[in-house]
N, C-alpha and C positions, 0 to 999 in steps of 0.2 A: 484641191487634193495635193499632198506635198507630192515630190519628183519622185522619191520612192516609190510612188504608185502612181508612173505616168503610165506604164502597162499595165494590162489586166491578163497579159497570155504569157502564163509560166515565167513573171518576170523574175521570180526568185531563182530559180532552175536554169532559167539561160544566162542569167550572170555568173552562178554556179558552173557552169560550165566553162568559163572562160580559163579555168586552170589556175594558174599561181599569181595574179593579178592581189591585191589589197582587197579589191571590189569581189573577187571570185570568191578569194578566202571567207567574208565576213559574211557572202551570202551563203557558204554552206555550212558558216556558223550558225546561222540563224536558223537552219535546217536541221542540224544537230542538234539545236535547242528544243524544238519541238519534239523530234520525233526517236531523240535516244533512249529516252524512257519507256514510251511503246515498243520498242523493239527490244528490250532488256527484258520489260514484261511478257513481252511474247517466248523470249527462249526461255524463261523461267515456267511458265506456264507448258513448255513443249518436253519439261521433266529435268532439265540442265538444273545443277548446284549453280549458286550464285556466283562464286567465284570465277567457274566456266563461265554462265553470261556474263560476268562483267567483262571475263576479256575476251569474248568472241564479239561483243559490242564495241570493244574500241578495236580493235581489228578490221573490223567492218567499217568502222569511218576512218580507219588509216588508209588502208584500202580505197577507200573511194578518194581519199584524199590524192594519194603516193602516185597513183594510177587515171586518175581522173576518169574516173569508170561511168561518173555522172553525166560525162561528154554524150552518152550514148541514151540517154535517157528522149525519149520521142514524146513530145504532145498529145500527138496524134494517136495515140495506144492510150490514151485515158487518163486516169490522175495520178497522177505525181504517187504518193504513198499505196499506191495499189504495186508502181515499179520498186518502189523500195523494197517491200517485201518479197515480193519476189527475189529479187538481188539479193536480200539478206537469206533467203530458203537455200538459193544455189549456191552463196558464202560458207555455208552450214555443211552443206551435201557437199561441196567439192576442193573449195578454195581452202577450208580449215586444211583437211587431212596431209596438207600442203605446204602449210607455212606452220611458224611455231607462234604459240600463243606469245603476243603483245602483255607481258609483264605490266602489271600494275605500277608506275614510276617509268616506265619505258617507250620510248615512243613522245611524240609531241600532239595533243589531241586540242582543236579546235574549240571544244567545249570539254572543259575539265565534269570528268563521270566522278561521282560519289559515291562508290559501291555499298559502301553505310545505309547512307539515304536512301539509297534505289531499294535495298532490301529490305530496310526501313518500312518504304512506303509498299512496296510485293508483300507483306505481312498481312499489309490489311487487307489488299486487294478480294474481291467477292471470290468464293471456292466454289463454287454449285457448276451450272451448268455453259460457262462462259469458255466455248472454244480458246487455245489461242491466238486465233484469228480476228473473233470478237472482241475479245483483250487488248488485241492491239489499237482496231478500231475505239473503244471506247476510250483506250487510251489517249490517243491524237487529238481525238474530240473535246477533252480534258484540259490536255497543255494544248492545244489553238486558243481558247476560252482563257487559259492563265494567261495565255502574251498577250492575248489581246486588250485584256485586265492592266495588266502593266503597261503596255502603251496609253492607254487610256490614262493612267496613272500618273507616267514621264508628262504626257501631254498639259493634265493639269498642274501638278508642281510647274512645270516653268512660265503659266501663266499666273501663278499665285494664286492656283484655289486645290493644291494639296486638300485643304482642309474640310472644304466643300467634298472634293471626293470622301477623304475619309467615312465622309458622313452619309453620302448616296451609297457606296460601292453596295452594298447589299439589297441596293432596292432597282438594282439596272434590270432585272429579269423581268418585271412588271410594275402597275402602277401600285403605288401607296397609299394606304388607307389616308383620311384626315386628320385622323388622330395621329399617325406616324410625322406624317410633316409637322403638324403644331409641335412635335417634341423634337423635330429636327431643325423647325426652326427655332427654339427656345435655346438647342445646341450650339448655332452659331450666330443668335444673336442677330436674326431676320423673322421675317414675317411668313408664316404659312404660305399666302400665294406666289412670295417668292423662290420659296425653295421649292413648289413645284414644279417652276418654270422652266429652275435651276437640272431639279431633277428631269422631265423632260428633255432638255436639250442634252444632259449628259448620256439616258439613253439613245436617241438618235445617234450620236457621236461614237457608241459603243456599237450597235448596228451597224454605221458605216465603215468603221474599221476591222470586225468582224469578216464583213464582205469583201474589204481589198485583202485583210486576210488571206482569204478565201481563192482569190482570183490570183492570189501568186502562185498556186498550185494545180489547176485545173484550164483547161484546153483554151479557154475563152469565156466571155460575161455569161454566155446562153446555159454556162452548167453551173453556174453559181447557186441558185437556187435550189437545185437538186442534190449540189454538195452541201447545201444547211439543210437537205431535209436528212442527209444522209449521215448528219454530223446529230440532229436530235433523234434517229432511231439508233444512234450509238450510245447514247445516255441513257436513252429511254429501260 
């Protein structure tokens, strides 16, 4: 397991915490990664024009930024993105009426928002019966699965099999037929039972990153499980 994931108890959050550090900053980048899009989706779906979500979202991570409001975030009180929303409900009800909106170009934000894209992607989003509570949820469940996707990705490029993933990335969710590998391995130029091997070990490796995932955001190892069951009846 690399150092990045030598804890498994909120190690993203407690280095977050640490304030205006390199290390503080880059983990509540990677926070902001995840989870600015669910929360843009969530004020969008609670009846806000786009624009208002866009900059009551980067306000909200200025704020956490400016303030280190993250400091105050406890383990102990459950997972990680159950505090966020919260934070961002009480940011909405109190803290806006308060400050003036963070202008789009204004402000310095940790992860640059694309209010195009974001609405972009809010277009397509399901309209029927998805609270935006579950919205949000489904959303987090979504981008956890993208980064994890892409780490999975960094991992292979720097070992020199970019191209091998290329060619798996769409079969990590289960096994593949025979007929898939014979034409995956005709793709690059191996043998059927090796690119199931190939493929095999790539899912495990996608499992286990998944799961440290997982374990930067919640209490201890004992609720990892419960948080992937909790992340596929958000898909579901």
């Amino acid at each position: 397991m690399s150092r990045r994931f030598e804890t498994t108890r909120w190690s993203l959050i407690l280095t977050a915490r640490q304030g205006t550090t390199p290390e503080a900053r880059e983990a509540l980048s990677a926070l902001c990664e995840i989870y600015w899009y669910p929360l843009y989706a969530f004020i969008r779906r609670k009846g806000h024009a786009a624009e208002d979500a866009s900059d009551r979202v980067q306000g909200f991570f200025a704020r956490l930024l400016e303030k280190n409001q993250i400091a105050v975030a406890d383990r102990q009180r459950g997972r990680f993105r159950s505090w966020l929303l919260a934070s961002l409900q009480h940011y909405l009800a109190n803290e806006w009426d308060r400050e003036s909106a963070l202008k789009r170009g204004g402000g310095q934000l940790l992860v640059p928002l694309d209010a195009t894209a974001a609405e972009d992607q809010y277009r397509i989003e399901p309209s029927h019966e998805l609270t935006p509570e579950r919205l949000f949820e489904r959303r987090w469940a979504l981008a956890l699965l993208e980064r994890v996707l892409n780490l999975l990705r960094d991992e292979c490029t720097r070992a020199g099999k970019g191209p091998l993933f290329g060619q798996l990335k769409d079969n990590l969710a289960g096994e593949g037929s025979e007929a898939s590998y014979q034409q995956l391995a005709a793709a690059l130029g191996s043998t059927p039972g090796a690119v199931k091997v190939a493929a095999h070990r790539l899912r495990r490796r996608y499992r286990e990153l998944l799961r440290e995932e997982i374990a930067q955001t919640v209490s201890g190892p004992e609720d990892i499980d419960d948080e992937l069951r909790r992340l596929l009846e958000a898909l579901g």
